[in-house]
C-alpha positions as CSV (number, residue, x, y, z in Angstrom):
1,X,-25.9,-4.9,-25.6
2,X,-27.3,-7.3,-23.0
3,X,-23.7,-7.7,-21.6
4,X,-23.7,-4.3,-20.8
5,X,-26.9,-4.5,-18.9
6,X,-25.8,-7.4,-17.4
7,X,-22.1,-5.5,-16.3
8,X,-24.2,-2.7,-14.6
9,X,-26.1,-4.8,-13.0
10,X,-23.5,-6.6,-11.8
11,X,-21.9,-3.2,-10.6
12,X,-24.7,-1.8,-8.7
13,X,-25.2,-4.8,-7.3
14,X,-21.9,-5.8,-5.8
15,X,-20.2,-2.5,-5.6
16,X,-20.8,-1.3,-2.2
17,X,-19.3,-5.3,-0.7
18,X,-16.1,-5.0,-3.3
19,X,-15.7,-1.3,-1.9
20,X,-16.0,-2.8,1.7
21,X,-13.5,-5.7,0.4
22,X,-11.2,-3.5,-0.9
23,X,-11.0,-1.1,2.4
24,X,-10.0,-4.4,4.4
25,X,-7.0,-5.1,2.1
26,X,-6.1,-1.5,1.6
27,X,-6.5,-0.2,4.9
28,X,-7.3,3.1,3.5
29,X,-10.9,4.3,1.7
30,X,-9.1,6.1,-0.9
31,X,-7.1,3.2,-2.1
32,X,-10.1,1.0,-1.6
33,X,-11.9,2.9,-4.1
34,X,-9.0,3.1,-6.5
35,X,-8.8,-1.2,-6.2
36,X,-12.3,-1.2,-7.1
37,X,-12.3,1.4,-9.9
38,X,-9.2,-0.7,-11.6
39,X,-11.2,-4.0,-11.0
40,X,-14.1,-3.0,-12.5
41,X,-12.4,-1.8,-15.7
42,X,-10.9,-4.9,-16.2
43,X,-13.8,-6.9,-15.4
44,X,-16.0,-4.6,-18.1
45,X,-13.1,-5.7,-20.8
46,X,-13.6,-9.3,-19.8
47,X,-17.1,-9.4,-18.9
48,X,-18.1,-11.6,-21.6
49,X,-15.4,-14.6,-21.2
50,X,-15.8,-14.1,-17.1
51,X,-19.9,-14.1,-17.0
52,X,-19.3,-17.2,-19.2
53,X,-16.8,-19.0,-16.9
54,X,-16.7,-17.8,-14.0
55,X,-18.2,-16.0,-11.0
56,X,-17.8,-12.5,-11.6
57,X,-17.4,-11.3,-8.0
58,X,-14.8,-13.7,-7.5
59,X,-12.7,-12.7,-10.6
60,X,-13.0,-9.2,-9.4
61,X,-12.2,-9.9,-5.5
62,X,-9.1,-12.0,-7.3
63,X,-7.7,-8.9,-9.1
64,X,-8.4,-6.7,-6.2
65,X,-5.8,-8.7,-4.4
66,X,-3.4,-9.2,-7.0
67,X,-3.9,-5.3,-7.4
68,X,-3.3,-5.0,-4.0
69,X,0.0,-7.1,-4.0
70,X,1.4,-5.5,-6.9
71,X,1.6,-2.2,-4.9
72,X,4.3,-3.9,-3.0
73,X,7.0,-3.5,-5.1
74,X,5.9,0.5,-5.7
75,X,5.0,1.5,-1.8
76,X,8.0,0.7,0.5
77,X,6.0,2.7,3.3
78,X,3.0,3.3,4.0
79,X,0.8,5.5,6.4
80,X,-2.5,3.9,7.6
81,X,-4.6,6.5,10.3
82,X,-7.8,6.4,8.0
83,X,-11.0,5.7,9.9
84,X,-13.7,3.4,8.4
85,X,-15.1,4.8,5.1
86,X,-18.5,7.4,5.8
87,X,-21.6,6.1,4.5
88,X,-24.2,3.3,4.6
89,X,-22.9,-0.3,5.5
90,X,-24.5,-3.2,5.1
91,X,-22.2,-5.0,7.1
92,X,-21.8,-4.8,10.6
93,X,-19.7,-2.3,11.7
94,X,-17.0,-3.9,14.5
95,X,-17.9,-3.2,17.8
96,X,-15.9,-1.5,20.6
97,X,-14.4,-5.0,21.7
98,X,-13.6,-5.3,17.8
99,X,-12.0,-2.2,17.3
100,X,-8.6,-3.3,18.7
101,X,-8.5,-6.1,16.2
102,X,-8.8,-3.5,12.9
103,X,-6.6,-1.3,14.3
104,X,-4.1,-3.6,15.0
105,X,-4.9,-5.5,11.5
106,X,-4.3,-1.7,9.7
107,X,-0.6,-2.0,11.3
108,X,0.4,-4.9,10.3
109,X,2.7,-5.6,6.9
110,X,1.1,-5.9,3.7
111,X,1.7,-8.8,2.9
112,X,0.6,-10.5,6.7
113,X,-2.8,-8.5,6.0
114,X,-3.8,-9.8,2.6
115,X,-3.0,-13.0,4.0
116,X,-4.6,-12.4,7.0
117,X,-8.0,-11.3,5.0
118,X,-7.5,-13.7,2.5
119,X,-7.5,-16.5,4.9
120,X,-9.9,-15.4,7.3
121,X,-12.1,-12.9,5.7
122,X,-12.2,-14.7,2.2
123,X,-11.7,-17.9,4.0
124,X,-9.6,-19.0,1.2
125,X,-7.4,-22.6,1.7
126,X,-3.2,-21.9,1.4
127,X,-3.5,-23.0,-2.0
128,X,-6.2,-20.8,-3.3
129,X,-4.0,-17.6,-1.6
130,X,-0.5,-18.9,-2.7
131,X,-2.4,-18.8,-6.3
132,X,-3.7,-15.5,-6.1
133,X,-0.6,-13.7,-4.6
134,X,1.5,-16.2,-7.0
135,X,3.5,-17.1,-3.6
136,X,4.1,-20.5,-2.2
137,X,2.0,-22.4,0.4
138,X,4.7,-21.8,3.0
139,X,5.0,-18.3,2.3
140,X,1.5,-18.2,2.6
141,X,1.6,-20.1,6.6
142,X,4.6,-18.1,7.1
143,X,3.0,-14.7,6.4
144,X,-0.3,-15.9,8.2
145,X,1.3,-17.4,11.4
146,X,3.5,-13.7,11.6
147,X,0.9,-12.0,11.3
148,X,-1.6,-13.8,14.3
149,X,1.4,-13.5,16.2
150,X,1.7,-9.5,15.8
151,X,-2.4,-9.5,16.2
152,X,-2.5,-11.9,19.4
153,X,-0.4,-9.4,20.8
154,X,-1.7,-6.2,19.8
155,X,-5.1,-6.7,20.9
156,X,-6.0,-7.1,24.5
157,X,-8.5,-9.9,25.1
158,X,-11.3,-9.2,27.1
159,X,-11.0,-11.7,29.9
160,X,-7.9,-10.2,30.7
161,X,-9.3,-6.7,31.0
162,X,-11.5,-7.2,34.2
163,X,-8.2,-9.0,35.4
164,X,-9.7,-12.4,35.2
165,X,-6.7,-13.9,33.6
């Protein structure tokens, strides 16, 4: 019974950053919610073993991605012209310089952005993604170096706009 406790605490805790977490992979609120929702399931069945051995948060982050990843092979295409999810934030919300960076991180690939939010949001080593998208390491650079390219760019840099450059 005090695992249960424990789980809920755990929930309304750290809900509202996994939902936030979530949206950056995903792109897309409702999807976010659906890769928490799934995550929280399956960290309620393995609550006990995870409190024991782990960080919860970090199990749960771990099979948001691989969640995330396994819609791969099920979504060929995908359509991405959500804004950010309504609501409180605890976060900072990006500003208007910033803006041009998520929108040109909700166009890239899949795969680039997990790897791309893995690595820089998560700030995860190669290994630690190459483990938790069950790639290799050069997969992992390969995906990550694509996908800086696409951002670099996409997004104008300010210097440049005031035609300083």
């Amino acid at each position: 019974m005090d695992d249960d406790f424990r789980f809920a605490d755990f929930v309304a805790e750290r809900a509202d950053a996994l939902l936030r977490y979530g949206y950056v992979l995903s792109g897309n609120p409702h999807d976010a919610a659906d890769l928490t929702q799934e995550a929280l399931i399956r960290l309620h069945r393995a609550w006990p073993k995870v409190r024991r051995k782990q960080q919860p948060e970090s199990y749960t982050r771990t099979i948001m991605a691989r969640l995330h990843v396994s819609t791969w092979r099920l979504r060929r295409r995908e359509l991405l012209a959500w804004n950010l999810p309504d609501g409180r934030h605890l976060d900072m919300l990006p500003s208007d310089a910033e803006q041009g960076l998520w929108e040109a991180l909700k166009d890239l690939p899949r795969k680039q952005r997990t790897v791309i939010v893995l690595r820089y949001y998560e700030q995860l080593t190669d290994a630690e993604i190459a483990g938790v998208l069950g790639i290799a390491q050069g997969t992992v650079r390969s995906h990550a170096s694509l996908g800086l390219g696409k951002l670099r760019s996409a997004v104008v840099h300010p210097s440049t706009m005031d035609g300083s450059a």
